[in-house]
Steps between C-alpha positions, in 0.01 A plus 500: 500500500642262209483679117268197469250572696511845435440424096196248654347807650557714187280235244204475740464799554542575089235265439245596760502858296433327186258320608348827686532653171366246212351134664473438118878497434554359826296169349685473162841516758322205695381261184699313236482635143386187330117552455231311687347198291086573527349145630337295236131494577380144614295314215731633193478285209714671247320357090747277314514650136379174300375439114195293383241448226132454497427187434291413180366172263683497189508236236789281492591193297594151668787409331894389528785640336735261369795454234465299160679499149372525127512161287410455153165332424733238297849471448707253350926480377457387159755182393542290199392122558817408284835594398544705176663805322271822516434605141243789597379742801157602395434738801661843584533543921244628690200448297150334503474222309176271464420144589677261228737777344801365361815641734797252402588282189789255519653295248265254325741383194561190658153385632328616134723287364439197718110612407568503130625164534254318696215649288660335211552185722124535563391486175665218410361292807175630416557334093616162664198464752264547231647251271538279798139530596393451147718177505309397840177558330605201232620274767842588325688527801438450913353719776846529662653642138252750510498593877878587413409736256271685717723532755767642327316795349330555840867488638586809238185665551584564897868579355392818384264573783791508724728700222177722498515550845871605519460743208192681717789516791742693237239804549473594805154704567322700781283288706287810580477872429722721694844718476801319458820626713895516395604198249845330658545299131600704182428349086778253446565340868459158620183426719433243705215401725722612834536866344264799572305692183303747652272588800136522340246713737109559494497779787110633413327371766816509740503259796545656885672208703442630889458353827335524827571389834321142621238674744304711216479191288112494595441808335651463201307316216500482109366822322612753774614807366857660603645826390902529448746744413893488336729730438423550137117606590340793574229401704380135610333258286266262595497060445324261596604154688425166256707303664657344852789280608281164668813582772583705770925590453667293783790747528293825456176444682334598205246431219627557124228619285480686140296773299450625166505868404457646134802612370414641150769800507754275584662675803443199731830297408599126694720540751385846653445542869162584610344641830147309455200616723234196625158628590300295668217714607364867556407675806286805448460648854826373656654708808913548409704664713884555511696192638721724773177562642411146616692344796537165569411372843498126617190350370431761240508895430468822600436868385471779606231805471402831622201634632467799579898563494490176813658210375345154480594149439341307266530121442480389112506240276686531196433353191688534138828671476653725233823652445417782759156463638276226699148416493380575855157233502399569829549741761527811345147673342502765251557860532732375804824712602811277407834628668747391246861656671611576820387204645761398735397792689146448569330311694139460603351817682801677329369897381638567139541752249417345181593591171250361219668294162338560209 
């Protein structure tokens, strides 16, 4: 007999006396360690952990955020209508002055002179045309004689209109109340009509230039009210619209338009930039919900809702649209279920495990 064979013998016969001994340990020899998986029972629908809200009416304002900038109610760059020396700066920078306040004398020497001189011209036309109509009134001498006359002391007369008229242009004045910027001249340099004075403001009511893209046009009209906000406020101020461009902008799409606030502190100053709020109307029981929540399908949209921890499909129609939220018009009803994440797990039928969003 082979050594073989004779250690064949030798391990059945060891394991029939184990197994005489302990079946139990004779099993555990007989399996594999790794555990048995238990069978899943059929019909196991394990919940998908999801978030929602409860859907309720809120009150929510129609509007449209867009961008705008502050302008001055007026504005002009003051310049001299002639060329001259500046004898006097009657303003100090950055103050009001009123309607018809002197601001800048330049040198009148020349054209008083030029006054002095027709005035003394004047009067002396004025002697001859009386003796010369005197003379006309005795036949003394002819129409033409006196027509002369006349002329020539009419002639001086609109002399010193016009020499009147330049002297007014050697003071320069405001043409309306308001705060005068930085002066680019100084006392003593030579102006002339091409040269900058000074910017001259009136900033109280300040202008809000905006605009709004072509398809809202309808709903815009004179007297709406806006509300705006800069940097420099703390909270928005309101305006109202008095007037609109008669044009829609052929680059932009849009339609320029232009309010009026009340500016009596002063802080709204031209050239600020301005986030400006158009509200067009009020809805009092509208139904918002988040926007992540709404999916859009061919031909319209879709949410969906859970009842009773089931999930169901809802088709909606969707109305405004803020930053964050959409008005849901139809489809949805009050008091609803709204599943707001975890959507791309669902599906209808689906059993979740919702979580509720204040």
């Amino acid at each position: 007999m082979s050594k073989s064979l004779k250690l064949g013998i030798i391990i059945l016969f060891g394991c029939g006396i184990i197994y005489l001994i302990n079946p139990t340990l004779w099993g555990l020899i007989g399996h594999s360690k790794t555990p048995a998986t238990p069978a899943v029972p059929a019909g196991f629908n394990p919940k998908i952990p999801v978030s929602g809200i409860i859907v309720s009416p809120q009150k929510i304002d129609n509007k449209i955020s867009v961008t705008g900038s502050v302008e001055a109610n007026e504005s002009v760059e003051l310049k001299s209508e002639i060329s001259g020396i500046v004898e006097k700066i009657h303003f100090r920078e950055g103050t009001e002055v009123s309607k018809g306040e002197l601001l800048i004398s330049l040198d009148d020497d020349e054209i008083n002179a030029q006054l002095e001189k027709m005035r003394f011209t004047q009067q002396l036309m004025k002697e001859r045309e009386f003796r010369q109509r005197s003379l006309l009134e005795k036949e003394a001498i002819s129409q033409e004689e006196y027509d002369i006359a006349l002329t020539e002391f009419n002639t001086v007369a609109s002399d010193i209109k016009i020499l009147q008229s330049q002297y007014r242009k050697t003071k320069i004045r405001a043409p309306f109340s308001g705060i005068v910027g930085l002066r680019y001249i100084s006392e003593g340099s030579y102006l002339t009509p091409n040269e900058s004075i000074v910017m001259l403001y009136s900033i109280d009511p300040a202008k809000i230039d905006f605009s709004v893209p072509e398809k809202y046009t309808k709903k815009v009209n004179v007297g709406d009210e806006i509300r705006f906000i800069t940097d420099a406020l703390d909270s928005a101020r309101a305006g109202r619209i008095y007037a609109l461009e008669p044009q829609i902008d052929i680059e932009t799409r849009s339609l320029r338009m232009r309010a009026l606030s009340p500016n009596p502190d002063g802080i709204l100053l031209p050239g600020q930039f301005a986030n400006v709020e158009l509200i067009f109307s009020t809805l009092e029981q509208a139904l918002m919900v988040p926007s992540e929540a709404v999916i859009p399908e061919l031909g319209g949209h879709k949410v969906y809702i859970s009842r009773s921890g089931i999930v169901e499909s809802k088709l909606v129609v969707i109305g405004i649209r803020t930053e964050s939220q959409v008005q849901v018009i139809s489809g949805l009803q009050p008091q609803d279920t709204l599943i707001t994440s975890g959507i791309l797990q669902i599906r209808p039928g689906s059993s979740v495990d919702l979580t509720l969003i204040e």
